[in-house]
N, C-alpha and C positions, 0 to 999 in steps of 0.2 A: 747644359744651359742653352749653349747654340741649338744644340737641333730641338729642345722643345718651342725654342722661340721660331723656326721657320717651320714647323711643323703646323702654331696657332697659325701663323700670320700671312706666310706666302706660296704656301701651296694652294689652295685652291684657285687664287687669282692667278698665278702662272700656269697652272695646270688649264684652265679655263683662255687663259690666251692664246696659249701653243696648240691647245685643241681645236680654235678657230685656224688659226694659219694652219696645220696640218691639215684641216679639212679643207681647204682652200687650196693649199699644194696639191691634193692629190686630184680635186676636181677639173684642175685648169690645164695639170701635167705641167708645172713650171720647170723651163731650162733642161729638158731631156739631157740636150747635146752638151752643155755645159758640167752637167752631172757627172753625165759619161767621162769627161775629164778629171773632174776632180775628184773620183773614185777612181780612174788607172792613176792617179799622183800619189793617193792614199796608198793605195795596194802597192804601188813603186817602194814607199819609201817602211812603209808594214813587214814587206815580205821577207826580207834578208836578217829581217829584227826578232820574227818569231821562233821561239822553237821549232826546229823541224820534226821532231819527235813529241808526238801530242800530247800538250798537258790533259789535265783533267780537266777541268774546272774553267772557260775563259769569262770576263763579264765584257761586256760592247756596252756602253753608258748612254748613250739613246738611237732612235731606230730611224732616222730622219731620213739616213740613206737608202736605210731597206725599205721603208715606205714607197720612194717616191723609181727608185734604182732598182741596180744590180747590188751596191751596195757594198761593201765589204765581208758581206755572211760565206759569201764563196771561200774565199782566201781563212776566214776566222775559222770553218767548217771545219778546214781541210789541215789545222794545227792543233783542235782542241777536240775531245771525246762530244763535251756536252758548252754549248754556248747559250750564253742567257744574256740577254738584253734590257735593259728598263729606259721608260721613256715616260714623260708627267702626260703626253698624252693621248690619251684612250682610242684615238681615231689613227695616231701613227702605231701604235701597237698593231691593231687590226690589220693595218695596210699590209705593216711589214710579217704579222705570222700568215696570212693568208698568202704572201708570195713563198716564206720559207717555213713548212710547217713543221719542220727538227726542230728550230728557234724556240728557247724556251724564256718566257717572258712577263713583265711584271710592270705594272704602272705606279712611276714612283719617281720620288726629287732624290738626286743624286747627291746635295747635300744633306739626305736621311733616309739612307738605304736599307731595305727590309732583307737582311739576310744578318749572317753571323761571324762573329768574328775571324779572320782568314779564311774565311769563303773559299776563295776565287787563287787560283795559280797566278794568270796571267788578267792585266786590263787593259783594255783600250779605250782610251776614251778622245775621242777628234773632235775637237770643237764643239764641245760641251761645255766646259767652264767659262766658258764667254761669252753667257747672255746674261750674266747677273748683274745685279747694281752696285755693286761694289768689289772691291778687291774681298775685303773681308768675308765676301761669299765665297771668295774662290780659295779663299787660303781655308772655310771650310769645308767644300769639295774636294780639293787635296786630303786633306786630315779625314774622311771620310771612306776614302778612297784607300790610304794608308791602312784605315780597319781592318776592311773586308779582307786585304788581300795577305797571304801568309807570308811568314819570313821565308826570304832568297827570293819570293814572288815580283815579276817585272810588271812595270807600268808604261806603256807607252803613249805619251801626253802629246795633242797640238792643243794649241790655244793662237787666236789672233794675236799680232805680233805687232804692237806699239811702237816698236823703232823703226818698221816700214813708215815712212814720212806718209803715204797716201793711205796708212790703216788709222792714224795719227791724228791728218786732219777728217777723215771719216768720222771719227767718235768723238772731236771736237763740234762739230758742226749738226744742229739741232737735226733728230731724227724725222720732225714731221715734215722738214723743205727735203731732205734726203728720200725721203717714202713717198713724196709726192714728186718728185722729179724722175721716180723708179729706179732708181740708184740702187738702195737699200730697201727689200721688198720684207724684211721684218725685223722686230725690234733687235738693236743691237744690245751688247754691255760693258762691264767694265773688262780692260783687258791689265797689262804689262809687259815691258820689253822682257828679254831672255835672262839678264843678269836676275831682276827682282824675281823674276818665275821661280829661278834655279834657286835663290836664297825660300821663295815659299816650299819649296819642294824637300829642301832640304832639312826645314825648321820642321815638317811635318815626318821629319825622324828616317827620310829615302835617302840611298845613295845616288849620286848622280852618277849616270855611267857613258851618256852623251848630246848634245847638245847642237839644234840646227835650226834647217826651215826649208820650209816646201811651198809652193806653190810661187811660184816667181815671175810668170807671165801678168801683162798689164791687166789684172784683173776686169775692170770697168769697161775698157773698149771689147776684150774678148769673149765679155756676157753678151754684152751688145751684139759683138759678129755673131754669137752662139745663135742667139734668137734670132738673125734675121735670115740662117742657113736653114734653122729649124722649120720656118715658116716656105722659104722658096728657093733653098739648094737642095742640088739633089744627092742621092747617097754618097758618090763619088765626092763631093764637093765638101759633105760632111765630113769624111772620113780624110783628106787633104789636109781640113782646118785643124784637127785632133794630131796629126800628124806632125803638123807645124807647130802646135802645143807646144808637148812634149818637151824638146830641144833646152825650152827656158830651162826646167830643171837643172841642167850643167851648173847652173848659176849657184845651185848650194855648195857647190864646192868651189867657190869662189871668199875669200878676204872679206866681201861686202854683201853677203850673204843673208845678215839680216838687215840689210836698207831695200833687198828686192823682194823676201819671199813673205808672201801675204801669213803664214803660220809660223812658230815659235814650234820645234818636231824637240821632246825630251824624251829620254828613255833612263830610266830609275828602276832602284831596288831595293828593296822594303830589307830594311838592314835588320 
C-alpha cells in the first residue's frame, strides 16, 4: 500500500525538485572544498566497516556525491565486484556516470526501488533518508532498504542526527529564512535522534550491530571558511583548513558524541 501511494503521489514532484537543485549544484560547482571533507569523513568512518574481501552485489542510494565529487565510488569500487547507484534525479545520474563509467545506475525513489528481492550484499546509504517529510517516510526507506538486501547483508546507515541541538534547531526553524540567509542551500526533512533510528531500524526486522556519528566540526562557520578559501586561498591554505578538519572527528569517541556530530553513523544486519 506504502509504495503504490508514493509511487502516485511523490515521485514525480521530488524527482523534479532534486532535478533542479542537481542541475544547479553541478552548474555553480557548490562547496568544492567542503565536499572534499565530508567525503574523507564518509570514507574515514566507511572504510574499516566494509568487507575487505568484495562482495558482490553493493547498492550506493543516491549519487549526489558522485555528481558533484570524488565521492565515495573510489572506496565502494574497490570492496564490491559491481556497484549500482539510484538517485530520483536524472541530471545527478548523468553527472555521476560520466565521471565513473563502471557505476552502474538507475533513476529511482529509494522508498520504491526497482530491483528484487535481496538484490544487493552490502548498502550504503549517507544521507538519504533525510530529505523526506516525515518520519513515516523514513521508517519506509528502512523497510525498503530491508527488501532488496539478502539475509547476513550489512546496511551501513547516516542520517542527520536530531539530538545535535544545532541539527535541532536547524529543522525547527522555517526553511525559507534558512535558504535565504544561505544557511541551508536545499530543502531539508524529517529526521530522528539515535535511540528512535535504532528502534526504526530494528522494527524493520535488522540487527543493530553499531551505533555513532560523524561529522562533528562546527558545521555552519566551516562552510562558510570552505567557501571563502575556495574563492581567495590558496592551495596551501586549503589543504591547512582540511587538515584542521579532520582532528573534530576524535570527538566520536567521546560520551557526548551525539550533542556534537552533525550525522547519526548505524551499521545493521538484515537478520
Amino acid at each position: 500500500m506504502w509504495r503504490a501511494e508514493i509511487t502516485s503521489m511523490d515521485w514525480r514532484t521530488d524527482a523534479h525538485y532534486w532535478e533542479n537543485v542537481g542541475s544547479a549544484w553541478q552548474g555553480e560547482w557548490h562547496q568544492a572544498l567542503w565536499r572534499t571533507h565530508s567525503d574523507a569523513v564518509n570514507v574515514a568512518w566507511l572504510a574499516p566497516r566494509l568487507s575487505l574481501a568484495p562482495v558482490k552485489r553493493l547498492l550506493k542510494t543516491d549519487l549526489f556525491d558522485e555528481a558533484l565529487a570524488i565521492g565515495l565510488y573510489p572506496l565502494l569500487s574497490a570492496r564490491a565486484r559491481h556497484v549500482f547507484g539510484v538517485d530520483i534525479s536524472g541530471s545527478t545520474l548523468h553527472a555521476a556516470g560520466a565521471r565513473y563509467t563502471r557505476l552502474q545506475s538507475a533513476q529511482a525513489d529509494v522508498r520504491v526501488l526497482p530491483f528484487a528481492d535481496a538484490a544487493f550484499d552490502t548498502i550504503v546509504s549517507n544521507s538519504t533518508l533525510d530529505h523526506f517529510a516525515s518520519t513515516a517516510e523514513i521508517v519506509a526507506g528502512i523497510a525498503e532498504l530491508h527488501r532488496v538486501l539478502r539475509p547476513e547483508g550489512d546496511l551501513l546507515l547516516t542520517l542527520d542526527n536530531l539530538a545535535n541541538p544545532v541539527v535541532s534547531l536547524r529543522n525547527a526553524l522555517p526553511f525559507r529564512l534558512l535558504n535565504g540567509l544561505g544557511i541551508v542551500p536545499y530543502r531539508i526533512g524529517a529526521t530522528c535522534g539515535p535511540r528512535r533510528l535504532q528502534r526504526f531500524v530494528r522494527q524493520a526486522g535488522f540487527e543493530v550491530l553499531e551505533v555513532g556519528a560523524i561529522l562533528h566540526c562546527p558545521r555552519v562557520f566551516a562552510v562558510a571558511a570552505a567557501l571563502i578559501l575556495e574563492r581567495y586561498g590558496s592551495a596551501r591554505a586549503r589543504q591547512r583548513f582540511l587538515e584542521c578538519l579532520m582532528p573534530f572527528e576524535r570527538l566520536a569517541g567521546w560520551r557526548t558524541c551525539f550533542l556534537t556530530g552533525h550525522f547519526i553513523t548505524i551499521v545493521a544486519r538484515k537478520r
